[in-house]
N, C-alpha and C positions, 0 to 999 in steps of 0.2 A: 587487274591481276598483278601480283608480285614480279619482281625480275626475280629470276632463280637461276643460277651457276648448278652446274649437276658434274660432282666426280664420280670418280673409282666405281662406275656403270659397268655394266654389260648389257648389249644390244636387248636383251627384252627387257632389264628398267631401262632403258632409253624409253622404248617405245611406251611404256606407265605413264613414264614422268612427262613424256610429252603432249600423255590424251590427257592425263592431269593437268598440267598448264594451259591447254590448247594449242601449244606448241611452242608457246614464250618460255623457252628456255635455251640459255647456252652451253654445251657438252664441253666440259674440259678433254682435250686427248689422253689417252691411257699415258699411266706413268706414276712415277713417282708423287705422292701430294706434300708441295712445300710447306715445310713447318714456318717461313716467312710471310706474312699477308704482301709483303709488298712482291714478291718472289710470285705469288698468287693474281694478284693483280697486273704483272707483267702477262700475264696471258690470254687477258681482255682484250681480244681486239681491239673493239671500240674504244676503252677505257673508261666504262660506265660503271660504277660498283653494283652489285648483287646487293638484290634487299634479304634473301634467301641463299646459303649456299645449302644444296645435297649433297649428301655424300653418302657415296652407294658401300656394297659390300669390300666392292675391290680391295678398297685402300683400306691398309693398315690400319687398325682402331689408335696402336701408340702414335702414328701419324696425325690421325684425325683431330686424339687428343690435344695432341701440342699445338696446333695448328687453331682449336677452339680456343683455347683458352688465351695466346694470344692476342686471337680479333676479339676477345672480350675485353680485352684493355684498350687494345689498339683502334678498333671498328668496330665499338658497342652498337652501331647501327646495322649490323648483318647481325639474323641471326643462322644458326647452324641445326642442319637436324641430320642426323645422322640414321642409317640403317643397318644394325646389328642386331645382334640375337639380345634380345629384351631382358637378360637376366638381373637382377638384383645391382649386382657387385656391376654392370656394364651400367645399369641405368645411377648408382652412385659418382662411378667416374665420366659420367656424361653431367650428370648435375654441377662437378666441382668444375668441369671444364667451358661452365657457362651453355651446355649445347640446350636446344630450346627443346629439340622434342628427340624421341629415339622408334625410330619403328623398326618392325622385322623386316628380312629382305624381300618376303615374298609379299609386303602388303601391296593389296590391289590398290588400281585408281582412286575408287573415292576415299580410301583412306590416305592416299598421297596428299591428293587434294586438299582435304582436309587439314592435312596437319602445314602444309607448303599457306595456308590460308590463316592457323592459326600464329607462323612464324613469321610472314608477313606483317598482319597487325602487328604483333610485337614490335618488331625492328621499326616499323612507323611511329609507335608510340615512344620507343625511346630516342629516334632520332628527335621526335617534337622537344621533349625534354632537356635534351644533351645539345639543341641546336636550332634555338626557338626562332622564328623568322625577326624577330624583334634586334637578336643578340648580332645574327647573322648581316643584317643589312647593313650593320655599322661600324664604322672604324673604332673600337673599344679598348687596344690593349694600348699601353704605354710601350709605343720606341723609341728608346733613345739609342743615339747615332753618335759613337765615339770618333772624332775624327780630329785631323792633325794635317797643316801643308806640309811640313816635314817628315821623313821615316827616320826609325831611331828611339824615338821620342818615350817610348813604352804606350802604345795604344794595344799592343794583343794584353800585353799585362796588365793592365788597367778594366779596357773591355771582361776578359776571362773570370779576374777578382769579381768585378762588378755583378756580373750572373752570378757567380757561388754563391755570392751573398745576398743576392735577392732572392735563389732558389732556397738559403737556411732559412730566411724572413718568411717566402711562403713556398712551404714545398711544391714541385711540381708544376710549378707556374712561370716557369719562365725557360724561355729559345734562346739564343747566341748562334748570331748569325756572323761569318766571314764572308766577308764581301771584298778582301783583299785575293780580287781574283785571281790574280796572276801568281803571288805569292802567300798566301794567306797559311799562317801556322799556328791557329787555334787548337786545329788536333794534335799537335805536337805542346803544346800548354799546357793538354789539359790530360795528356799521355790517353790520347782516345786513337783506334786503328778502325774507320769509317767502313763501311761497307757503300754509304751511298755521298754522294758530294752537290757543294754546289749546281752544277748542270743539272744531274738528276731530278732535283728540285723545282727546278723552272720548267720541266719540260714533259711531257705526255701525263698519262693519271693524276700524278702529283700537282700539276698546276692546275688542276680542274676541280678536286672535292679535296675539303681539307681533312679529312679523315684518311684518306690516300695521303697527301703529304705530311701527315702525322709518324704514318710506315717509315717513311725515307730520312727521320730524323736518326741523329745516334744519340745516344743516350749517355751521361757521364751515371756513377757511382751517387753521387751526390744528389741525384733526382734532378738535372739540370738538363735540355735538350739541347743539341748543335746542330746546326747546319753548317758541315764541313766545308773547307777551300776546297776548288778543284784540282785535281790531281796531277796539271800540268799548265802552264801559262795558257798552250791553246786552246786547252777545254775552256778555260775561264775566258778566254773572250769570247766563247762563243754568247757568251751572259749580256746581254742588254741592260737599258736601264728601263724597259718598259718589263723584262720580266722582275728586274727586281721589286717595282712598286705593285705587281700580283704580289708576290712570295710574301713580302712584309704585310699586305694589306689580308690574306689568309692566317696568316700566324699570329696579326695582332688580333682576331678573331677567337684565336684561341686558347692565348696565353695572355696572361696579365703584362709582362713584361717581355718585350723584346730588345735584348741590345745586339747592336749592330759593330761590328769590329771593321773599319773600313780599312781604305789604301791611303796610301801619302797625298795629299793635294786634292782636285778636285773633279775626280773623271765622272763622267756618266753615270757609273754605278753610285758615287759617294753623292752626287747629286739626287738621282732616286730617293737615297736614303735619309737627304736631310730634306726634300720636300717631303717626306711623308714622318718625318719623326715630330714627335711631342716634346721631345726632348734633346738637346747636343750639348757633350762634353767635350768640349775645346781645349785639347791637351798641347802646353809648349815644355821644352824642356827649358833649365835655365844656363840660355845663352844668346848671346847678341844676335847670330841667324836663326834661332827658335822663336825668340820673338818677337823677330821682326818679320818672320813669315806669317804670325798667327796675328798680328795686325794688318797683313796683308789682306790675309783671308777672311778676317772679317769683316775687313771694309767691303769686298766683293759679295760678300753674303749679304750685306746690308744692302746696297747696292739693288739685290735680286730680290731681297724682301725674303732672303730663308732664314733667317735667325728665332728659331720658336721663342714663345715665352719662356719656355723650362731653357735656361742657358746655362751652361755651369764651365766655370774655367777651371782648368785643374795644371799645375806649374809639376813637374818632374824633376825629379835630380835635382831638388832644392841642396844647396851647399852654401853655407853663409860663408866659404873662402873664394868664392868662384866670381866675387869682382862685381855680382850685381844683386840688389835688395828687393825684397819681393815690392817695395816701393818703388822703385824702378821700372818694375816689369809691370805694373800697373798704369803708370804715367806712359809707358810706350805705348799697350794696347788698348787704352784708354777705357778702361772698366775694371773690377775690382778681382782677387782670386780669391776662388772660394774653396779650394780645397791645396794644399802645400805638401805633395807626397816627398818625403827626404831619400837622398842620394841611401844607396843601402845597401852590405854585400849582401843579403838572402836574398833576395831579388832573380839574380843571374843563376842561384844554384837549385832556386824554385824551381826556374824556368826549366834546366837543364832535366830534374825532374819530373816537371810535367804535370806538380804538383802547387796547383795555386798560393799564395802565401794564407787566404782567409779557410785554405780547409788544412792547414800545415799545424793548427793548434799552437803555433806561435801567438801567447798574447795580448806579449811584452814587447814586442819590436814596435819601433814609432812607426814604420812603412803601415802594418796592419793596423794602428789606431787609425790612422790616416785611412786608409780603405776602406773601414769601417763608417766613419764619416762620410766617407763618397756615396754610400752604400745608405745610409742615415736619408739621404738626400730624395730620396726615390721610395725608399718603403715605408709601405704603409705599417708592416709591424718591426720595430727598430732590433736591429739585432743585440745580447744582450754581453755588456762589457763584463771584463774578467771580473772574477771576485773582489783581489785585493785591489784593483785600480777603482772600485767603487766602493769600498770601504775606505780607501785613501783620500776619495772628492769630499766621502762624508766628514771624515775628522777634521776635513780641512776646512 
């Protein structure tokens, strides 16, 4: 039998719904029903998700509404059946709201049953679909792991570019993760106001079914997913590095691209993240303590045997009056740079916006060609350069 959540009840459907099920069902307490799924799933005891939610007359139909159509984006895998008066224009805004099935409030048991049985299948079948035991069992998504022994350096601005321009390459498909726990200003980059953070993420429902931690993500404009910093130093220590390599190991499951935005150096959590990434971008800025920290730290990486195959150096605040040549900075770290982002004023005033430089529609700045190449590096469909800079390759 299906698991079934049952709201906006009253004591005699309780008792329907319960000879219908046999008694496998959980009663939400009366009250308001959250237009949030995660908001919803905060009041799962146990934190088991519903293959079935009911929802009786009680609640609001405009509640109900929003609240469907949601988990149809968010938790295709529940589906919803609702109990209102059967009319036309009700069973229209049930259909647009994804709800599976719509019965009147007085239907008896076996018609309960019934339909709690056709709702069930459903939800199993598209979980099979949407989350095949094949896809599931295996580490699939691309994470790369932006990191840096220095802070300063531009690792949020680099990190933040790097997803916008994977999520224009392919929509939809990629997280941005802060894992600068203590201080981490992703949301502040990317001019996002979080409802859920870091901790949230690691910890009750969410670290258990990734459909629940799909809820607790925020959402940029751009089609791009974050998991925010926590909202003060101590919440973020509460963060481990055994939850981090959950959180990344469910999200590469379900996004093609995870980047990871770390801390200065190499605590626990940034560790986590470069044993489980496919990828690190080794960001120094250009100057004698930038890299000679980032030859530091890679000889310690080497060392531990974390340096994936996908390695990419990337040099900061390139300035050819700054006393040292990007041949320089190669002979120090002893490997090559593959990406040369230039010193830049839009940069800082992005930032202050909160508006990345690659969704700024800036075409012509070298900082965005440059990002654009970083961004080249990683996707699989290459983003597409301005007009006249590709009319201008051709004449030339």
């Amino acid at each position: 039998m299906s698991r079934v959540v049952l709201a906006g009840a009253g004591e005699d459907l309780i008792l329907r719904v319960k000879e219908a099920t046999g008694g496998d069902v959980h009663v939400l307490p009366p009250g308001r029903l959250p237009g949030d799924p995660a908001r919803l799933f905060e009041q799962l005891v146990d934190g088991e998700l519903p293959d079935v939610l009911l929802v009786g007359p009680h609640a609001p139909a405009p509640e109900v509404l929003t609240l469907a159509a949601r988990l149809d984006v968010q938790s295709p895998g529940i589906a919803v059946v609702l109990m209102a008066d059967p009319s036309p224009a009700m069973w229209q805004a049930a259909m647009r709201a994804g709800i599976r099935d719509l019965l009147a409030p007085d239907a008896d048991v076996a018609e309960i049953h019934a339909a709690v049985e056709r709702a069930g299948a459903a939800a199993a079948g598209r979980r099979r679909v949407l989350r095949p035991a094949s896809e599931t069992e295996r580490y699939a998504g691309r994470v790369i792991t932006v990191a840096s022994p220095k802070g300063g350096v531009g690792k949020t601005t680099v990190s933040t570019n790097l997803a916008i321009g994977l999520t224009a390459a392919a929509p939809q498909s990629t997280v941005l993760v802060d894992l600068d726990v203590q201080f981490g200003d992703v949301a502040s980059a990317l001019g996002l106001v979080p409802e859920y953070t870091l901790p949230d993420a690691v910890r009750g429902p969410a670290s258990e079914d990734t459909m629940v931690l799909k809820t607790f993500l925020t959402q940029h404009p751009s089609g791009l997913y974050a998991v925010c910093g926590a909202e003060s130093p101590a919440a973020g220590d509460t963060v481990t590095g055994d939850d981090v390599t959950r959180l990344l190991a469910s999200l590469a499951r379900e996004f093609r691209y995870v980047v990871v935005d770390t801390a200065p150096g190499l605590s626990e959590q940034t560790l986590a993240a470069l044993d489980r990434a496919s990828d690190v971008v080794m960001l120094t800025s250009m100057d004698v303590p930038g890299v000679r920290g980032l030859r530091k730290e890679l000889d310690v990486l080497r060392e531990l045997a974390m340096i994936p195959a996908g390695r990419h150096v990337v040099m900061n605040f390139a300035d050819p009056k700054g006393g040292l040549s990007v041949r320089d900075v190669e002979l120090a770290i002893g490997t090559g740079v593959d990406v040369i982002l230039p010193r830049t004023a839009t940069v800082p005033a992005s930032t202050n916006q909160g508006v990345p430089l690659l969704q700024s529609g800036r075409r012509r700045d070298p900082m965005v060609k440059e990002l654009r190449r970083l961004v080249s590096r990683f996707s699989a469909t290459p983003l597409r350069a301005a007009r006249g800079r590709a009319k201008h390759r051709a004449a030339a």
